[in-house]
Chimera marker file (.cmm) of the C-alpha trace (Angstrom):
<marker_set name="trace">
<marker id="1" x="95.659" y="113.843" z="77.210" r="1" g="1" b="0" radius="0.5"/>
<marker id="2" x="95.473" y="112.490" z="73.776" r="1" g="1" b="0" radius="0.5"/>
<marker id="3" x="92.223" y="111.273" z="72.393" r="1" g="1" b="0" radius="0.5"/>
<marker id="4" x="91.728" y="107.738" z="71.952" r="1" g="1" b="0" radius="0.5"/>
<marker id="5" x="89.784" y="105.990" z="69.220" r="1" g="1" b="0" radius="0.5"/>
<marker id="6" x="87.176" y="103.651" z="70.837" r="1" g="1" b="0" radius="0.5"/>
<marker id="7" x="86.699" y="101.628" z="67.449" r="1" g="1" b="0" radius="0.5"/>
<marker id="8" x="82.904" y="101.760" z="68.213" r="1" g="1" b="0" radius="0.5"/>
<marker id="9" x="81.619" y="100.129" z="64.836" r="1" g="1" b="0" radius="0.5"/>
<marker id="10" x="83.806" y="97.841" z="64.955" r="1" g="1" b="0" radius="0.5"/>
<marker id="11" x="82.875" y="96.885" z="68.374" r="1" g="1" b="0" radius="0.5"/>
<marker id="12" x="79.575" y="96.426" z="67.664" r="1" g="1" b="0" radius="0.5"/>
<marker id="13" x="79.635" y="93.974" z="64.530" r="1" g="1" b="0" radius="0.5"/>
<marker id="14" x="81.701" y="91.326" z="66.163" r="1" g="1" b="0" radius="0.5"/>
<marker id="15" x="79.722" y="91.804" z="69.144" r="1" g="1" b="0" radius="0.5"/>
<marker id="16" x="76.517" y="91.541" z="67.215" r="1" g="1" b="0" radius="0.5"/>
<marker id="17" x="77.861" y="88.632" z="65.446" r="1" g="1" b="0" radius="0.5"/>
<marker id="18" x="79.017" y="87.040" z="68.475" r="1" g="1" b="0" radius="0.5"/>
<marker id="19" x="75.666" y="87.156" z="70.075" r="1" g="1" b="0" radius="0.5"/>
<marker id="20" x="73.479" y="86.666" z="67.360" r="1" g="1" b="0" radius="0.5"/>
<marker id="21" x="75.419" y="84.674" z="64.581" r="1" g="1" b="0" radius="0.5"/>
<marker id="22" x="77.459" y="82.109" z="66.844" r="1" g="1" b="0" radius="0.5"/>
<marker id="23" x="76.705" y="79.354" z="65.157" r="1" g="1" b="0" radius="0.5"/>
<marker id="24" x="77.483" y="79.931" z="61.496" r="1" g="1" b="0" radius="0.5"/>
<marker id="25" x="80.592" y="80.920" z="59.816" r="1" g="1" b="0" radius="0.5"/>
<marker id="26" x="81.403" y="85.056" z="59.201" r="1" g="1" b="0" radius="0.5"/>
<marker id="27" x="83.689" y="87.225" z="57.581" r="1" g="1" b="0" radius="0.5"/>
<marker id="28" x="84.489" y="90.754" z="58.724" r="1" g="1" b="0" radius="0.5"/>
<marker id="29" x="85.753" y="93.867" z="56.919" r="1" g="1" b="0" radius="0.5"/>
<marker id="30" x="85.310" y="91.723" z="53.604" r="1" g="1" b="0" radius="0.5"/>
<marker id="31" x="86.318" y="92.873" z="50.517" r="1" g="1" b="0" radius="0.5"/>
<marker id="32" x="83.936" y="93.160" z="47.589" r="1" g="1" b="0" radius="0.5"/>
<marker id="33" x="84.239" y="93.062" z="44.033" r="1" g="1" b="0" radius="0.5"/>
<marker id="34" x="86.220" y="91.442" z="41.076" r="1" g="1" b="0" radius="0.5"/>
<marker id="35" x="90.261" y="91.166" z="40.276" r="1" g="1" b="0" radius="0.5"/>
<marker id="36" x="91.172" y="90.741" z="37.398" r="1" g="1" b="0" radius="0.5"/>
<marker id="37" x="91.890" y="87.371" z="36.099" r="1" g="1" b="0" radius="0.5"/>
<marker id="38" x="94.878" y="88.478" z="34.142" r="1" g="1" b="0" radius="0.5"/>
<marker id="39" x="96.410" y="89.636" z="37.473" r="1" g="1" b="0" radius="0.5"/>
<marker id="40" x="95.416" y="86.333" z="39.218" r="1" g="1" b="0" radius="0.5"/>
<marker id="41" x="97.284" y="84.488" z="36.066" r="1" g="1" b="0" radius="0.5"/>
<marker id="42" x="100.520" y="86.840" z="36.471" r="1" g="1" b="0" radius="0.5"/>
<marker id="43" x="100.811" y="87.346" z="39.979" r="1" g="1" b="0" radius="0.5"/>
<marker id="44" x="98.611" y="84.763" z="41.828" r="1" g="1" b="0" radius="0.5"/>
<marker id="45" x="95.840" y="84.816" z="44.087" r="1" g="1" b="0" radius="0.5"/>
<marker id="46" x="96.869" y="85.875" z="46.823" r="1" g="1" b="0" radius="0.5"/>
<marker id="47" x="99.201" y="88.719" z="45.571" r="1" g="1" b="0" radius="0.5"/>
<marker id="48" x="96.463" y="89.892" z="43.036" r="1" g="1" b="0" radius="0.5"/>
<marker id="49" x="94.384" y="90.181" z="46.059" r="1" g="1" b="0" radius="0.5"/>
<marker id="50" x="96.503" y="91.967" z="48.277" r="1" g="1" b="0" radius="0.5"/>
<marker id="51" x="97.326" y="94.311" z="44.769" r="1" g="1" b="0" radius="0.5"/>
<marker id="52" x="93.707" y="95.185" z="44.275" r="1" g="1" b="0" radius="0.5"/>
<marker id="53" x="92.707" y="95.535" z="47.790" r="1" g="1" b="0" radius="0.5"/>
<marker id="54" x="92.825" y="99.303" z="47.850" r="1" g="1" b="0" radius="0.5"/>
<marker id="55" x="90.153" y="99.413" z="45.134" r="1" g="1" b="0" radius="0.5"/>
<marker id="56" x="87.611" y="97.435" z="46.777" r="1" g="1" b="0" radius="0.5"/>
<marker id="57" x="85.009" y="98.160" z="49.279" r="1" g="1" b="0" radius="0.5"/>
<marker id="58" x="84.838" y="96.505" z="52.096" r="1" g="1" b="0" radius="0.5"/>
<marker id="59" x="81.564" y="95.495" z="53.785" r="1" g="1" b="0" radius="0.5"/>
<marker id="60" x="81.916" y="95.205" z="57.820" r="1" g="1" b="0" radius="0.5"/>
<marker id="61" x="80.505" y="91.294" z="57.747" r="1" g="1" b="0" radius="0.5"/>
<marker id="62" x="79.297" y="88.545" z="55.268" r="1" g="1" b="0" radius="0.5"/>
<marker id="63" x="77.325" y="85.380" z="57.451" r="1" g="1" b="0" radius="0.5"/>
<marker id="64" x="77.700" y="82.081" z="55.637" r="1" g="1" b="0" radius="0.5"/>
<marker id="65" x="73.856" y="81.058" z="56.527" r="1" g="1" b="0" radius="0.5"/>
<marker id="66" x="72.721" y="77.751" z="54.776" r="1" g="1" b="0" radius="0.5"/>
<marker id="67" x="70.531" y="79.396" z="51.958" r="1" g="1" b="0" radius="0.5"/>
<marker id="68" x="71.622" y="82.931" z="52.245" r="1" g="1" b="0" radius="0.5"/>
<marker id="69" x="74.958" y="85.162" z="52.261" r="1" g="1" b="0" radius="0.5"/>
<marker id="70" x="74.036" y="88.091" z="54.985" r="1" g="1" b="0" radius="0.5"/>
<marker id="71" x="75.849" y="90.915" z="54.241" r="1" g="1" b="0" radius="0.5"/>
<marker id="72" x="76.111" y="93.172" z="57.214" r="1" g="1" b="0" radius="0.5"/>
<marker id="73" x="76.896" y="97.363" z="57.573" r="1" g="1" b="0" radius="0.5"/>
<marker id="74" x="77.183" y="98.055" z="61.865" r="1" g="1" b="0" radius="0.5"/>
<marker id="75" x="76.578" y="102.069" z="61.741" r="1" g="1" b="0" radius="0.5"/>
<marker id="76" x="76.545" y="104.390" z="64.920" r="1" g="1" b="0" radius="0.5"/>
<marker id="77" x="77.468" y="107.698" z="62.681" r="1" g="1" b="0" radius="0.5"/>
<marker id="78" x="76.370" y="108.233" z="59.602" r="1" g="1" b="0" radius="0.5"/>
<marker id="79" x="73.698" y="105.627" z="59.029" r="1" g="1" b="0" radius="0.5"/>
<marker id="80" x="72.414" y="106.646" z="55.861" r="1" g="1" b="0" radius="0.5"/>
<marker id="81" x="75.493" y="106.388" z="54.401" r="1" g="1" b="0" radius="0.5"/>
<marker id="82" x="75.506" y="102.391" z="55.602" r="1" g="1" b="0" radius="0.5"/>
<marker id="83" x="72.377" y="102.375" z="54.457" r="1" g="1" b="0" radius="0.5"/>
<marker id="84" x="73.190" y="103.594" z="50.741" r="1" g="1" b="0" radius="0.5"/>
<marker id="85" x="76.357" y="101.523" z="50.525" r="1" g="1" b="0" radius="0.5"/>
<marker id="86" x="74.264" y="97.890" z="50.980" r="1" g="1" b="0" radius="0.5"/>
<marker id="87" x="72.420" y="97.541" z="47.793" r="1" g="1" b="0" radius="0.5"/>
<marker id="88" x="75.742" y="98.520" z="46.240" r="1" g="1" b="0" radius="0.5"/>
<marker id="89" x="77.669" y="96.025" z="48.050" r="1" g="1" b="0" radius="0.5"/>
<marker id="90" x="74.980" y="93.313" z="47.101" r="1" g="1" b="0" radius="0.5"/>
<marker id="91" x="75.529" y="93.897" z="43.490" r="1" g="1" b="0" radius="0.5"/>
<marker id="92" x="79.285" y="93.215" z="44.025" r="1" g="1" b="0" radius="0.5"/>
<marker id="93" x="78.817" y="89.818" z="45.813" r="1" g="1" b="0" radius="0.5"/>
<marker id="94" x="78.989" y="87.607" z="42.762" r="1" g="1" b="0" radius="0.5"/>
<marker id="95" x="82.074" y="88.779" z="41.829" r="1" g="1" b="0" radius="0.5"/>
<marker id="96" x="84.010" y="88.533" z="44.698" r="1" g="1" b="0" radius="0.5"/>
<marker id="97" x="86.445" y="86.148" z="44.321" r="1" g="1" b="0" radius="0.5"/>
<marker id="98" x="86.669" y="85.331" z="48.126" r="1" g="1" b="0" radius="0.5"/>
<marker id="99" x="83.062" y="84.527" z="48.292" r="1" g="1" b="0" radius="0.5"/>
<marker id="100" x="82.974" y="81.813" z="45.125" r="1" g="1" b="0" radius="0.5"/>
<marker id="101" x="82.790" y="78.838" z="47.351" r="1" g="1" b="0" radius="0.5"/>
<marker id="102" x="79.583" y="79.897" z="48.633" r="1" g="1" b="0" radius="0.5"/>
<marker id="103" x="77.737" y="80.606" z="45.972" r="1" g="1" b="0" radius="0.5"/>
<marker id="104" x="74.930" y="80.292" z="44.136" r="1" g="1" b="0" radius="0.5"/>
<marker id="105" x="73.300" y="81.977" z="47.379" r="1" g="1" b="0" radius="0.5"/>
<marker id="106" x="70.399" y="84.786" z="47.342" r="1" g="1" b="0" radius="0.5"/>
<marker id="107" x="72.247" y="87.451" z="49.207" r="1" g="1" b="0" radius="0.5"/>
<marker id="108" x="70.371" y="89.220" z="52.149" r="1" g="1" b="0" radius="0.5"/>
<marker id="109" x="71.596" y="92.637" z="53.707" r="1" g="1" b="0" radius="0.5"/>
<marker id="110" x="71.597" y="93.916" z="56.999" r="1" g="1" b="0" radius="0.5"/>
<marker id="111" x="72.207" y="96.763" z="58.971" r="1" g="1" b="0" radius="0.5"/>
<marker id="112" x="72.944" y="96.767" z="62.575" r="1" g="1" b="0" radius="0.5"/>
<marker id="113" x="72.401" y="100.024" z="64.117" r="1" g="1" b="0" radius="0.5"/>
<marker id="114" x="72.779" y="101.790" z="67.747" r="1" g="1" b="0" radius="0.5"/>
<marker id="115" x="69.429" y="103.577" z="67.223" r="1" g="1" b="0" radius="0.5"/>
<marker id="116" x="67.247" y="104.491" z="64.669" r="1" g="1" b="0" radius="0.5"/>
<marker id="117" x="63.908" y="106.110" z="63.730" r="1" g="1" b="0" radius="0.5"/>
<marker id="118" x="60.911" y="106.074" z="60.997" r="1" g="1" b="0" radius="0.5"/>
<marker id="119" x="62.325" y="107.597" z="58.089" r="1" g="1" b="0" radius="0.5"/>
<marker id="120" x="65.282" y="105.089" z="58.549" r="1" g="1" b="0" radius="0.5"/>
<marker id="121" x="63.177" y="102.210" z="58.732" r="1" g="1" b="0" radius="0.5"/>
<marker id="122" x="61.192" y="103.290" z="55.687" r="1" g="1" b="0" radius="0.5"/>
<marker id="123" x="64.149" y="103.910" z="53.038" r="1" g="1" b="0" radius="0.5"/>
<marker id="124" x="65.560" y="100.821" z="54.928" r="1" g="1" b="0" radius="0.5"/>
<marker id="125" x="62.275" y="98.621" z="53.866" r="1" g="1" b="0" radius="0.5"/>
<marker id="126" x="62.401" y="100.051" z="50.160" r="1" g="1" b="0" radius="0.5"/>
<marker id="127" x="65.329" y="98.866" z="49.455" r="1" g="1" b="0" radius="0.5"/>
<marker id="128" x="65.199" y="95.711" z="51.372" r="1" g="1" b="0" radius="0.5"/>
<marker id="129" x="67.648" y="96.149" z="53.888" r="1" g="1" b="0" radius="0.5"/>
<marker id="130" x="66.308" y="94.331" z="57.343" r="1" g="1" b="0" radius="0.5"/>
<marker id="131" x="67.650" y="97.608" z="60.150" r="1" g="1" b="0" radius="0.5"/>
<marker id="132" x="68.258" y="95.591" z="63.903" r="1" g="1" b="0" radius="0.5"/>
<marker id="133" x="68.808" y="97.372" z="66.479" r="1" g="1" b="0" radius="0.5"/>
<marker id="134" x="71.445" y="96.772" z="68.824" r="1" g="1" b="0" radius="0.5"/>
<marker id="135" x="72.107" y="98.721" z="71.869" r="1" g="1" b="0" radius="0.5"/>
<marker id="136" x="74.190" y="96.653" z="74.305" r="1" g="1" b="0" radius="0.5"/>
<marker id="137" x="75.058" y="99.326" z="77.705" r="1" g="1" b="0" radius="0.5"/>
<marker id="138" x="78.123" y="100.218" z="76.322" r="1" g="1" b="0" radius="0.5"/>
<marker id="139" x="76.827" y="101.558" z="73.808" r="1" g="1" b="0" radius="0.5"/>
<marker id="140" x="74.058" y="103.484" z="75.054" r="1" g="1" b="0" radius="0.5"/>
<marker id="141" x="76.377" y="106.324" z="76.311" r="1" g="1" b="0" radius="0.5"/>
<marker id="142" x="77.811" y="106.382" z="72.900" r="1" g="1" b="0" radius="0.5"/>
<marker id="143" x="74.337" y="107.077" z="70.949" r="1" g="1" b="0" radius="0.5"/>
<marker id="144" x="73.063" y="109.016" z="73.883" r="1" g="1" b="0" radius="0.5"/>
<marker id="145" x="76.402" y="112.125" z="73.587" r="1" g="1" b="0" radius="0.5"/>
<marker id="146" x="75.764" y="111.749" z="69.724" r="1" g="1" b="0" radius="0.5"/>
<marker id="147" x="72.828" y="112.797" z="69.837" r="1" g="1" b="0" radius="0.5"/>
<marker id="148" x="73.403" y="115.439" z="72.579" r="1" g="1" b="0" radius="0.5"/>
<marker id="149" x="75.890" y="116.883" z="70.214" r="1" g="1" b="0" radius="0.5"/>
<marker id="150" x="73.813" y="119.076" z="68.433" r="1" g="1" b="0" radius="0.5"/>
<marker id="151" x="72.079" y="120.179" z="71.559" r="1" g="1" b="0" radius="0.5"/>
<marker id="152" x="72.526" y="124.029" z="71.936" r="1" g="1" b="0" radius="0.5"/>
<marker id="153" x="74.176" y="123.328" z="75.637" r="1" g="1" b="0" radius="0.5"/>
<marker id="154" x="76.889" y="121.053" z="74.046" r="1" g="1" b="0" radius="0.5"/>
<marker id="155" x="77.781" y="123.105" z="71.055" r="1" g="1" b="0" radius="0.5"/>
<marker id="156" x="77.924" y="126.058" z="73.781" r="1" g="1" b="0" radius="0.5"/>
<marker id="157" x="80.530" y="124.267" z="75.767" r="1" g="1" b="0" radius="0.5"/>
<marker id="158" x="82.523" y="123.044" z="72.651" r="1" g="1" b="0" radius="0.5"/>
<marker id="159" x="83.109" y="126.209" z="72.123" r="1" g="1" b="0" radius="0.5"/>
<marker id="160" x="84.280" y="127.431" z="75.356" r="1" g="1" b="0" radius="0.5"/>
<marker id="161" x="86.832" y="124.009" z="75.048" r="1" g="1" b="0" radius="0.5"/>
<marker id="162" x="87.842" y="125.267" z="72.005" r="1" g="1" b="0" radius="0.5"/>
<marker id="163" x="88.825" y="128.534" z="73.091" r="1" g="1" b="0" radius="0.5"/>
<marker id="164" x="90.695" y="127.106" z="76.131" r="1" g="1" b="0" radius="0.5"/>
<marker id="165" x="92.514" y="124.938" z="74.007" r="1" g="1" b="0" radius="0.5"/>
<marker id="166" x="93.422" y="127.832" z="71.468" r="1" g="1" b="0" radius="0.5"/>
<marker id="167" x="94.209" y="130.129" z="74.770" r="1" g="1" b="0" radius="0.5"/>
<marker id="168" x="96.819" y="127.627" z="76.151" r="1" g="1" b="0" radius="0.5"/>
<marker id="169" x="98.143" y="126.042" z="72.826" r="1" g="1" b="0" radius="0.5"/>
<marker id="170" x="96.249" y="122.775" z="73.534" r="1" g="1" b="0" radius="0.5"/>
<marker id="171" x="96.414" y="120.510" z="70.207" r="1" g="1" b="0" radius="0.5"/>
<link id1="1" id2="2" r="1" g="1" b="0" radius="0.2"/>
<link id1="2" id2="3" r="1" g="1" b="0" radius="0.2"/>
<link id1="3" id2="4" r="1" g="1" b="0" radius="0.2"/>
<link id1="4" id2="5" r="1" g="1" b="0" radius="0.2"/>
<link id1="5" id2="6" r="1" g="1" b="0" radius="0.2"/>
<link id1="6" id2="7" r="1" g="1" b="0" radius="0.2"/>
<link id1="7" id2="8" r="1" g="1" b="0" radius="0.2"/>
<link id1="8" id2="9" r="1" g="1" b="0" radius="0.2"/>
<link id1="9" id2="10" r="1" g="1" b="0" radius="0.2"/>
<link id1="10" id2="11" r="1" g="1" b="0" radius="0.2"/>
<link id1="11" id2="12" r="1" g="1" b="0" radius="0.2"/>
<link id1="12" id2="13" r="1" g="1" b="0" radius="0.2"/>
<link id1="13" id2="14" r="1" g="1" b="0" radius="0.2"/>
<link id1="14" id2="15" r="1" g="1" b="0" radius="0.2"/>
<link id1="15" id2="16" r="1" g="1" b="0" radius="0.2"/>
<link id1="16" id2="17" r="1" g="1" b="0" radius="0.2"/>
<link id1="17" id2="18" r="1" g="1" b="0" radius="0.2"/>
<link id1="18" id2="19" r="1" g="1" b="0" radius="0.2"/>
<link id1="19" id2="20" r="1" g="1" b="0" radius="0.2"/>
<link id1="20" id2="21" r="1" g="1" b="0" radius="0.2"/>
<link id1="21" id2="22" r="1" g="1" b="0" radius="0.2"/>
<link id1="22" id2="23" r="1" g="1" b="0" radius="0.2"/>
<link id1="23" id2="24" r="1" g="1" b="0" radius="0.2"/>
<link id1="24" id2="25" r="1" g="1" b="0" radius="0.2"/>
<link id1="25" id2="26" r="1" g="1" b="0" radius="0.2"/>
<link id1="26" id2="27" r="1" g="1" b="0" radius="0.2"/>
<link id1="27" id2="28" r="1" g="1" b="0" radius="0.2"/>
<link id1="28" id2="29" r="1" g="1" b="0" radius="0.2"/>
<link id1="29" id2="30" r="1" g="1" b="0" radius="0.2"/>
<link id1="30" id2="31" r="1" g="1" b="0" radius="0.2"/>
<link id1="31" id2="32" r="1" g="1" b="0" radius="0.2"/>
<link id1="32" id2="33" r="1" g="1" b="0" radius="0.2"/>
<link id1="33" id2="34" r="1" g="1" b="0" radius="0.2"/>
<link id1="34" id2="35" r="1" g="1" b="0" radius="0.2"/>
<link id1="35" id2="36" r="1" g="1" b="0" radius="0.2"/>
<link id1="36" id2="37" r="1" g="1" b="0" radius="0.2"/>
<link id1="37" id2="38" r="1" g="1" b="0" radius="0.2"/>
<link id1="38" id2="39" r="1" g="1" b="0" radius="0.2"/>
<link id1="39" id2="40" r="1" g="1" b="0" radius="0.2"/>
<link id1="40" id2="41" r="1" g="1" b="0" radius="0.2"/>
<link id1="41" id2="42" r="1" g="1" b="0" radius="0.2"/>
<link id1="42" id2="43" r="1" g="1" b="0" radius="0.2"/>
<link id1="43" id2="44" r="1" g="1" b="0" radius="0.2"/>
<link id1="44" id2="45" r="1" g="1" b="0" radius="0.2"/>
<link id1="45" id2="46" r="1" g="1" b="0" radius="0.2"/>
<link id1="46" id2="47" r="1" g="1" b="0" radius="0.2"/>
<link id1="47" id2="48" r="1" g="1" b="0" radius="0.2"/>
<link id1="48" id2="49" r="1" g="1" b="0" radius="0.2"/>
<link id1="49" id2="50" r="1" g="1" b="0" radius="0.2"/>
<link id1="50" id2="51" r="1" g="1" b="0" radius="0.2"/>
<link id1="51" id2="52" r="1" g="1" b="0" radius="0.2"/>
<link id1="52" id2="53" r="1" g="1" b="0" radius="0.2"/>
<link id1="53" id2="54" r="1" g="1" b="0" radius="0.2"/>
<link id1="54" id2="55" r="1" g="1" b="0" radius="0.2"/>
<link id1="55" id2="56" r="1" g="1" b="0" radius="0.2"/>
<link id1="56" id2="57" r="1" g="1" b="0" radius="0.2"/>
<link id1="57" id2="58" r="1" g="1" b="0" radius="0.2"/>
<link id1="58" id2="59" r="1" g="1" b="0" radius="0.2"/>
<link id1="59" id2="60" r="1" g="1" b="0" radius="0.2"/>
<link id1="60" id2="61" r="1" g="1" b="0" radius="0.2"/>
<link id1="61" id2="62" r="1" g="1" b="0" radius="0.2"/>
<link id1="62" id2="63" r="1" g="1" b="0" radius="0.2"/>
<link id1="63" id2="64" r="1" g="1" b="0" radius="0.2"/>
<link id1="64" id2="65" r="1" g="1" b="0" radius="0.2"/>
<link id1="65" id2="66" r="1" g="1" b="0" radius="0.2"/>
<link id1="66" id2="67" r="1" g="1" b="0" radius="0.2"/>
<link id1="67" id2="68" r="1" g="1" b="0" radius="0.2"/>
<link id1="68" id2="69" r="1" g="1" b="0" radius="0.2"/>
<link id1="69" id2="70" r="1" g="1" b="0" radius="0.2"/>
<link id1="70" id2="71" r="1" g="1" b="0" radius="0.2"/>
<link id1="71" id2="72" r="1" g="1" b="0" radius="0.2"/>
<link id1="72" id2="73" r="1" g="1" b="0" radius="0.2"/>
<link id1="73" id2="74" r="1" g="1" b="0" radius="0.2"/>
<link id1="74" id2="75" r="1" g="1" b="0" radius="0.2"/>
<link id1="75" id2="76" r="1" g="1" b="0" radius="0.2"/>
<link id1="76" id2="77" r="1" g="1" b="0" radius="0.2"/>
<link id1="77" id2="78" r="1" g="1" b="0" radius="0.2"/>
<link id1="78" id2="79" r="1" g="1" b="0" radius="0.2"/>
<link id1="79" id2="80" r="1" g="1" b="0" radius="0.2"/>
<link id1="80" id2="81" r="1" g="1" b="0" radius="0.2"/>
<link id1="81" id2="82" r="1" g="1" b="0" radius="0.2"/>
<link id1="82" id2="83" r="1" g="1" b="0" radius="0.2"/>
<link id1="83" id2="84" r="1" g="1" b="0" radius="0.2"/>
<link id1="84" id2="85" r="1" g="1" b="0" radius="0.2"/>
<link id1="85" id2="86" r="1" g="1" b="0" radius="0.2"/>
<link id1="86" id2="87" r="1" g="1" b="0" radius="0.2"/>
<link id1="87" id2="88" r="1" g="1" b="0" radius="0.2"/>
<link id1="88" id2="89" r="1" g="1" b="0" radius="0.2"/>
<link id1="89" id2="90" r="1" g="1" b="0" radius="0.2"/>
<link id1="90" id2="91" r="1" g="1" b="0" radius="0.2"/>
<link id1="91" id2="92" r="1" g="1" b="0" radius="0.2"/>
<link id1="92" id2="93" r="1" g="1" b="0" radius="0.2"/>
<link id1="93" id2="94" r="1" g="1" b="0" radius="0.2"/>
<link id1="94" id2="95" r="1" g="1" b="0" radius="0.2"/>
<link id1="95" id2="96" r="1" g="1" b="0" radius="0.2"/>
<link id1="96" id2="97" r="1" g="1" b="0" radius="0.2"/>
<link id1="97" id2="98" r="1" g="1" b="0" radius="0.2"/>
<link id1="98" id2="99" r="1" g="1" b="0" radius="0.2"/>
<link id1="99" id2="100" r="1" g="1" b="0" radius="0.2"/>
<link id1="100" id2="101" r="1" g="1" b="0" radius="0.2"/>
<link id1="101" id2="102" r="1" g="1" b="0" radius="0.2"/>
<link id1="102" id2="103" r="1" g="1" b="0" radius="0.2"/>
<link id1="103" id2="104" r="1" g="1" b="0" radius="0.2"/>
<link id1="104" id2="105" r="1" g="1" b="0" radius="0.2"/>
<link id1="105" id2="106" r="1" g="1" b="0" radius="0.2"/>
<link id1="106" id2="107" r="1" g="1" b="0" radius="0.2"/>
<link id1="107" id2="108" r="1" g="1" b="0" radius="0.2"/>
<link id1="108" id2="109" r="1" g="1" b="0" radius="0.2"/>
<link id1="109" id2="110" r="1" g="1" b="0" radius="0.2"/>
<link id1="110" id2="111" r="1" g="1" b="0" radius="0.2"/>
<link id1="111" id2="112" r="1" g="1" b="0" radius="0.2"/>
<link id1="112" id2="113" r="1" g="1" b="0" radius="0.2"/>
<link id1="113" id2="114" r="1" g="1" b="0" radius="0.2"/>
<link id1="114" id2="115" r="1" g="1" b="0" radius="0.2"/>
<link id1="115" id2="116" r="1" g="1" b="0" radius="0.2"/>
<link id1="116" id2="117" r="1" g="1" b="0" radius="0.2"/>
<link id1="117" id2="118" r="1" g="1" b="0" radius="0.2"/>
<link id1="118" id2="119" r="1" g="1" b="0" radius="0.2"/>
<link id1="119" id2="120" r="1" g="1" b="0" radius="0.2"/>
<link id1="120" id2="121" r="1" g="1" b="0" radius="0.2"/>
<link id1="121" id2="122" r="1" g="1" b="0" radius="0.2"/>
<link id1="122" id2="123" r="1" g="1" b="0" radius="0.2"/>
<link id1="123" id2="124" r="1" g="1" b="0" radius="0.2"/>
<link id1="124" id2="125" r="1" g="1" b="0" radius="0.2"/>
<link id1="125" id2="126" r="1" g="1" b="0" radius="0.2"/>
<link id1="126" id2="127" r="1" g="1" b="0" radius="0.2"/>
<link id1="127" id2="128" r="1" g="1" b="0" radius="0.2"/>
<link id1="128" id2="129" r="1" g="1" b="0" radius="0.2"/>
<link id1="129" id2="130" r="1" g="1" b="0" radius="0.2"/>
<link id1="130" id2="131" r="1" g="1" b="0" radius="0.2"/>
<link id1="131" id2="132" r="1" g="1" b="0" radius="0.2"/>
<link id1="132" id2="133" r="1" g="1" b="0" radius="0.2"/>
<link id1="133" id2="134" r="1" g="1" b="0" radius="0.2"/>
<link id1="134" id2="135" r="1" g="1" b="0" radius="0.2"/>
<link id1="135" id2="136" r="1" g="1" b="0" radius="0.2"/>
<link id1="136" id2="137" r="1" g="1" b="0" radius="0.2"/>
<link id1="137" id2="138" r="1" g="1" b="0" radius="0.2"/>
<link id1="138" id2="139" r="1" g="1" b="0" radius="0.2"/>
<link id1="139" id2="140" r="1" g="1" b="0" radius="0.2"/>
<link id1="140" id2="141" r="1" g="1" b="0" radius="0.2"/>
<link id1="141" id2="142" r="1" g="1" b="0" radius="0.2"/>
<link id1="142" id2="143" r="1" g="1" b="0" radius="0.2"/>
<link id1="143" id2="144" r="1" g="1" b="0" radius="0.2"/>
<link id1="144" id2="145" r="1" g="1" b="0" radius="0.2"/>
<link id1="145" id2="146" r="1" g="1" b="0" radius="0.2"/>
<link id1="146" id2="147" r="1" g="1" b="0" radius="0.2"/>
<link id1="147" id2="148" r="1" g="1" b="0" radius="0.2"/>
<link id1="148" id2="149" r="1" g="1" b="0" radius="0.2"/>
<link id1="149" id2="150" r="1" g="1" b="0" radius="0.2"/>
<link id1="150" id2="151" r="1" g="1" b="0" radius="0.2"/>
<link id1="151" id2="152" r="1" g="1" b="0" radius="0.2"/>
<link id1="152" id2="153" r="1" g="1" b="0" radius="0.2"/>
<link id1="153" id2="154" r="1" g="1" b="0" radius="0.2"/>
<link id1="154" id2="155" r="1" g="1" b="0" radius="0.2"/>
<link id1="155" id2="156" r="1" g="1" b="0" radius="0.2"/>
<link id1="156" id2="157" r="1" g="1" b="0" radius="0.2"/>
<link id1="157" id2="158" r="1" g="1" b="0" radius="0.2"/>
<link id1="158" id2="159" r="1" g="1" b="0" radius="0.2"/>
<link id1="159" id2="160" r="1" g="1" b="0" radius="0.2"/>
<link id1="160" id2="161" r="1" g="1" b="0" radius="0.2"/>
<link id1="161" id2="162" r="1" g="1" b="0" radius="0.2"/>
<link id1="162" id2="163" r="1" g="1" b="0" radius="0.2"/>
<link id1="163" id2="164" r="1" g="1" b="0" radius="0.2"/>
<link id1="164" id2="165" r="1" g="1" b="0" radius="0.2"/>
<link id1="165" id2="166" r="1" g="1" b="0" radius="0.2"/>
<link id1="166" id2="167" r="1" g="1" b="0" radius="0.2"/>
<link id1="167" id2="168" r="1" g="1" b="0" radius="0.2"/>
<link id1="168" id2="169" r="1" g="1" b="0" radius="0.2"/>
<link id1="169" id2="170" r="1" g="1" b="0" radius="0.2"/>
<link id1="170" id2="171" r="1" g="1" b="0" radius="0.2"/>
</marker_set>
């Protein structure tokens, strides 16, 4: 049977921004950064966009709050890595051509995570990054076999699947 991708991150940002966002308007998988005005002048907006596109990061959600641009990172893997990436998405905000209309905002960032811990929550506070946690019960079998991974037992058995795979030319 071929492996599916559950598109768990994914998932949970419009979920989270379903449940706790309704009311205001939101972006997802934003693009951040500048394009170049010369390529705007020669090809257009939207083409210069489209052109530049795989040279910009893209944040998972921006909220449109009165006072405030949210920017949002949804992590179930590799958290720290989400965590890193805010402060340098922040910085490209003002630049972002996309996001010009709502400007001059103070830009807040968030990220929305299936579980965390103390060492999270402290780089997350030095940085100002606000961590919520968000574990609908979908969700909770995800986090809980992550974390089982690197249980002795699993890795055990991943092994023996491995083998049986290798034995009978599986994948």
């Amino acid at each position: 049977m071929a492996r599916k991708s559950r598109q768990v991150e994914t998932r949970l940002v419009a979920e989270y921004l379903k449940e706790r966002y309704p009311e205001f308007t939101f972006i997802m998988k934003q693009p951040l950064g500048v394009v170049s005005e010369e390529l705007m002048k020669k090809e257009g907006y939207q083409k210069a966009l489209g052109v530049m596109r795989p040279f910009r990061p893209e944040v998972d959600a921006v909220v449109i709050l009165p006072h405030f641009l949210l920017i949002i990172e949804a992590k179930v893997w590799s958290i720290v890595d989400g965590l890193a990436k805010l402060p340098l998405y922040k910085s490209l905000v003002p630049g972002t051509p996309e996001l010009k209309q709502y400007l001059p905002r103070e830009v807040m960032m968030q990220l929305v995570v299936g579980w965390t811990n103390p060492n999270l929550e402290t780089m997350a506070r030095s940085i100002d990054v606000e961590v919520k946690l968000y574990r609908p019960e979908w969700l909770v079998e995800v986090v809980d076999d992550m974390h089982k991974y690197w249980t002795r037992e699993y890795q055990d058995e991943r092994q023996k699947k491995l083998k049986m795979r290798e034995y009978f030319g599986v994948e």
